[in-house]
N, C-alpha and C positions, 0 to 999 in steps of 0.2 A: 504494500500500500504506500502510494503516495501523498504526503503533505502538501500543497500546493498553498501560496502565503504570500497575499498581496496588500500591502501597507501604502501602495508610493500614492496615495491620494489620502485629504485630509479629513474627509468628510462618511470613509465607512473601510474596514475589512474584510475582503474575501478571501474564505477558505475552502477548498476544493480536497476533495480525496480522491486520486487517479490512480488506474492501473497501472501507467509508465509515466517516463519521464520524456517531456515535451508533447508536439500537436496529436503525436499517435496513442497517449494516453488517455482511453475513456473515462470521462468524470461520472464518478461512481455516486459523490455526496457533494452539494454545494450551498455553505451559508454565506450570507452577507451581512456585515455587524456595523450598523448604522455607529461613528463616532464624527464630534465634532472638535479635533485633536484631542482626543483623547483617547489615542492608540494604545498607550502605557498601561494606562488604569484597562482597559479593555481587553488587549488581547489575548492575554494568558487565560484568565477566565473564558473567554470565548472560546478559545483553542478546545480546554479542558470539556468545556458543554457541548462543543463538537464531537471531539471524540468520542464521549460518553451516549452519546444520542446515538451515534452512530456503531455503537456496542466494542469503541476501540478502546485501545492503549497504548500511550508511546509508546511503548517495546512492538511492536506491533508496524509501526515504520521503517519503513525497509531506505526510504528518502526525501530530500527535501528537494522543491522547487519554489524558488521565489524571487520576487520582483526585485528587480536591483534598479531600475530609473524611474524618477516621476518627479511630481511639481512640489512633494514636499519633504524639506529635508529633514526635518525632525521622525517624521513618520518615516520614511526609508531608513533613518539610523535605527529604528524601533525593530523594525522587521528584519530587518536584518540580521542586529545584533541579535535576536530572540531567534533565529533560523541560524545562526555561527551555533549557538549556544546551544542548542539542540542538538545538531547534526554533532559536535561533540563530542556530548555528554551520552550520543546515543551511537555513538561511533558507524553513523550512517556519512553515504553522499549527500551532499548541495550540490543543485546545481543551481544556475541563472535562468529565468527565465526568458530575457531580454538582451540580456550582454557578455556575448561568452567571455569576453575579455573581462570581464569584473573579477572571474575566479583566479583566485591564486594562490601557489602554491607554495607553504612553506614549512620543509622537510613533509613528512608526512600528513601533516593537516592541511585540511585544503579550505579554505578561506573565500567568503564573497565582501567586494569591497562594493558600496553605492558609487552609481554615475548620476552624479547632479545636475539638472537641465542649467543651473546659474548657480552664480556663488552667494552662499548665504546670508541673509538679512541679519543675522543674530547682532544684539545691539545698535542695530542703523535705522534712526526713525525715516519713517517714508513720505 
């Protein structure tokens, strides 16, 4: 079973559970979790009511696919880092959904990094 974990918008989270990884993986379960930044407070909980609905268990994931570009940066750091930290801790694959070049590899862990559409606003009023 596949994780599939898209954060890079501000305004909701979709999670998907695929048979493979990438277009030729049939989605098997898909929720969408309405947030208005607040990915943080949300996802894990959502994650956990996903899988639970859907009679899983981390151990249960074989890997991860997720979104590595979008319009927001705070939300891609979220998903992201929460999909590093998984794939992990559960000594599964990440990949990208979006940008094979985000993944990288160092010694044996293999790592997704976000590709930001601009640089970020943090501290710069508008």
């Amino acid at each position: 079973m596949i994780l599939y974990l898209d954060t890079s918008g501000k305004d909701k989270i979709i999670l998907q559970l695929k048979t493979a990884i990438g277009p030729t993986g049939k989605i098997l379960s898909r929720q969408t979790i309405p947030v208005f930044r607040t990915q943080a407070e949300k996802l894990l909980p959502g994650l956990q009511a996903f899988l639970k609905k859907n009679q899983l268990a981390l151990k249960n994931l074989k890997g991860i696919e997720t979104v590595t570009q979008g319009s927001s940066f705070t939300a891609l750091r979220i998903g992201i880092a929460t999909a590093n930290a998984l794939a992990y801790a559960l000594n599964i694959p990440i990949f990208s959904v979006d940008a094979p070049e985000a993944l990288k590899k160092k010694g044996r862990l293999r790592l997704l990094s976000p590709q930001y559409d601009r640089e970020p606003q943090i501290g710069q009023k508008k």
